[in-house]
C-alpha positions as CSV (number, residue, x, y, z in Angstrom):
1,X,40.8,62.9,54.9
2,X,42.0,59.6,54.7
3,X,42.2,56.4,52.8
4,X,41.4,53.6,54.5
5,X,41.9,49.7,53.4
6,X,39.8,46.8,54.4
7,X,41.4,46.6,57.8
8,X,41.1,50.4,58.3
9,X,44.7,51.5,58.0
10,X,45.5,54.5,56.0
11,X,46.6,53.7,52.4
12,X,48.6,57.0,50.3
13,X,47.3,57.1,47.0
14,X,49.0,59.1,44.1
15,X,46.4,61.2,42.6
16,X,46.7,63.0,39.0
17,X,45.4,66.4,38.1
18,X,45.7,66.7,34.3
19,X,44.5,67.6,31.0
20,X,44.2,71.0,29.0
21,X,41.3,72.3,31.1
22,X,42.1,75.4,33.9
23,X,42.1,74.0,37.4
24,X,44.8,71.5,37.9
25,X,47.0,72.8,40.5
26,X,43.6,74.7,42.1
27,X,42.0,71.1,42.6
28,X,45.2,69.7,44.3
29,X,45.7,73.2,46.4
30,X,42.0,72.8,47.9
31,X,43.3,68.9,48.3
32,X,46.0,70.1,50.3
33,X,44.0,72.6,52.6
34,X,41.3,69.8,53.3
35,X,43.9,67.5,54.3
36,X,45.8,70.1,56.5
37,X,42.5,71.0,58.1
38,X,42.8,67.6,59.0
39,X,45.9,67.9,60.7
40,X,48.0,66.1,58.2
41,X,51.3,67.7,57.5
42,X,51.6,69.2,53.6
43,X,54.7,70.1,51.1
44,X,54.3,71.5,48.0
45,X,57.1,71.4,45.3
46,X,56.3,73.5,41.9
47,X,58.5,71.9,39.0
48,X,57.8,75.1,36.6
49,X,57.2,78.6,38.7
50,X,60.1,80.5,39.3
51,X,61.7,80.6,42.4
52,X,61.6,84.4,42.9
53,X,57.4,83.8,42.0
54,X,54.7,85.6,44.6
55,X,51.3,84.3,43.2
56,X,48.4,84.1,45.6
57,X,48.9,80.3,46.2
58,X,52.6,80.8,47.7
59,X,51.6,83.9,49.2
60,X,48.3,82.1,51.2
61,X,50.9,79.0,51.8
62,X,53.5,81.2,53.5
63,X,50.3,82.7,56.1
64,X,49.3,79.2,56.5
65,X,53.2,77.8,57.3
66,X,53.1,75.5,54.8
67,X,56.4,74.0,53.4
68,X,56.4,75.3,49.9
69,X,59.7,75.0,46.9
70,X,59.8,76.4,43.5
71,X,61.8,75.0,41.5
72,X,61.8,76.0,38.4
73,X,62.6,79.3,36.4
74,X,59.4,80.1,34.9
75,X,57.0,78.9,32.1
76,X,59.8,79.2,29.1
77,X,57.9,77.8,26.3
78,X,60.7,78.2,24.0
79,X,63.1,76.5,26.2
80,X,66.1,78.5,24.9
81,X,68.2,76.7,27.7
82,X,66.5,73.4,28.0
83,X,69.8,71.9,30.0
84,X,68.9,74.3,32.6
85,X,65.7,73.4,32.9
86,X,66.3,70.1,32.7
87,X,69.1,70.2,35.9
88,X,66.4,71.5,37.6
89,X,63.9,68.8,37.1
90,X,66.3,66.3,38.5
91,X,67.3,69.1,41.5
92,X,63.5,69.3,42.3
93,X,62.8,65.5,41.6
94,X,65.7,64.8,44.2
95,X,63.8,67.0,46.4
96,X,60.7,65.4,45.7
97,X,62.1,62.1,46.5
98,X,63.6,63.0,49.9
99,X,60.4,64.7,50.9
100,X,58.4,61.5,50.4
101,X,60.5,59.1,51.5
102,X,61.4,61.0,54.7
103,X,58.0,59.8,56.6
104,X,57.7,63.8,57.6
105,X,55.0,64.4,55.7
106,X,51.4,62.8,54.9
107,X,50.5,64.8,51.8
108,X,53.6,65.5,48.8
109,X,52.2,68.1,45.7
110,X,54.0,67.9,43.2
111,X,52.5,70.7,41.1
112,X,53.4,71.0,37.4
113,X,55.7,67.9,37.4
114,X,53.7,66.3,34.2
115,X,56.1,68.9,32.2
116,X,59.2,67.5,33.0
117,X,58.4,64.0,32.2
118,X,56.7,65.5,29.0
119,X,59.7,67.0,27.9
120,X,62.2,63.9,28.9
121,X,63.7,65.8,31.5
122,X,63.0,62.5,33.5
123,X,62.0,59.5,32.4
124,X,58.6,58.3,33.1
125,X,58.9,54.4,33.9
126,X,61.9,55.4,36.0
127,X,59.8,57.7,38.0
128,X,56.8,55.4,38.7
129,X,59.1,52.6,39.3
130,X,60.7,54.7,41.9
131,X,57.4,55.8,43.8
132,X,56.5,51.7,43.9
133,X,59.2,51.1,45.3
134,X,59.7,54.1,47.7
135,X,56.6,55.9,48.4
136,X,55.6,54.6,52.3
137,X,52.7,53.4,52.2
138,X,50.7,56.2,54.5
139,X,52.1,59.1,52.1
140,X,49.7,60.5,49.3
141,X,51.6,61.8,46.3
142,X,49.3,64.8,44.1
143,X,50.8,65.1,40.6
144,X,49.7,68.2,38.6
145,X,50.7,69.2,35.0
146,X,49.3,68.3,31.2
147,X,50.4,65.4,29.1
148,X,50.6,63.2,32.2
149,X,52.3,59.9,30.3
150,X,50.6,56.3,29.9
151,X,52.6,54.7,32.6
152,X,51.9,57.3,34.7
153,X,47.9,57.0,34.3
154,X,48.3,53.6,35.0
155,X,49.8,53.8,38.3
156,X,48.0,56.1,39.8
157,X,45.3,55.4,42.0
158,X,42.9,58.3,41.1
159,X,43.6,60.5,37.3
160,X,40.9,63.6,37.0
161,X,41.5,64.9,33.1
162,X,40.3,68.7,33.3
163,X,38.6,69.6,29.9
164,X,38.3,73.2,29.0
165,X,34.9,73.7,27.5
166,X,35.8,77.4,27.6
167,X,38.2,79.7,28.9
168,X,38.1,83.9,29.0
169,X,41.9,83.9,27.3
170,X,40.0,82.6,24.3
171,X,38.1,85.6,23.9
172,X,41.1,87.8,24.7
173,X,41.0,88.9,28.8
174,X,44.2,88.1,30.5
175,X,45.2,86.5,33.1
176,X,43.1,87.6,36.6
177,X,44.9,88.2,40.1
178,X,43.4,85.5,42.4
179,X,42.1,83.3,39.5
180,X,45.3,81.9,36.8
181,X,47.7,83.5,39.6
């Protein structure tokens, strides 16, 4: 898969899963096996999951040889260290930016990275500004996450908001193997 301009040269587009609807990081995962397929070489950096995490997704990467990081420590919705989490947001956004910017790869997920501009763990307009100025211009950036700012919306080239309509959690089943995880 490929985005071509008028003259037929590939053009990287960022892309941005969001919204409070289930599916976010599976939309840009089947994105990232459709442009592997293709031959196009993949990374995947998860701003939230732990490092020490085995979920299907890492554990289908790792048969495939995809380049995968985890950065984060987990889903800590009471943030009882939010510095932590916060030095890790910048360690994974450095990451992030040597990844792109290294010409190595064609496609760059970064999966769950909404929450740490959310949160002010990195500033928003800094962050856009930096992928205008930085992203090459073959390299498609996927951004995953809810509460995807304004001045990220605007910048991207494609924004899919997933609605959930309805969701088994609602009615009390948790979390399936090979469905949430």
């Amino acid at each position: 898969m490929s985005s071509t301009n008028p003259r037929g040269t590939r053009r990287g587009l960022v892309l941005v899963f969001t919204g409070e609807g289930k599916g976010k990081t599976t939309a840009a995962l089947g994105l990232l096996l459709r442009a592997w397929g293709r031959g196009m070489r993949v990374v995947v950096i998860q701003f939230l999951k732990a490092e020490t995490g085995r979920w299907g997704e890492v554990r289908a990467a790792q048969r495939l040889g995809w380049e995968w990081h985890k950065t984060g420590r987990g889903f800590t919705w009471q943030h009882t260290r939010p510095e932590d989490d916060a030095a890790r947001a910048r360690a994974g956004w450095e990451l992030a930016q040597t990844k792109i910017a290294s010409g190595q790869y064609d496609l760059v997920l970064l999966d769950e990275f909404t929450y740490p501009l959310h949160y002010g763990w990195l500033e928003p307009r800094a962050v856009v500004q930096w992928l205008a100025a930085h992203k090459p211009p073959s390299v498609h950036v996927v951004i995953t996450g809810r509460h995807a700012p304004p001045v990220l919306l605007e910048f991207a080239d494609l924004v899919t908001h997933m609605r959930k309509v309805k969701h088994p959690f609602d009615a009390g089943i948790k979390a399936q193997p090979g469905i949430e995880f």
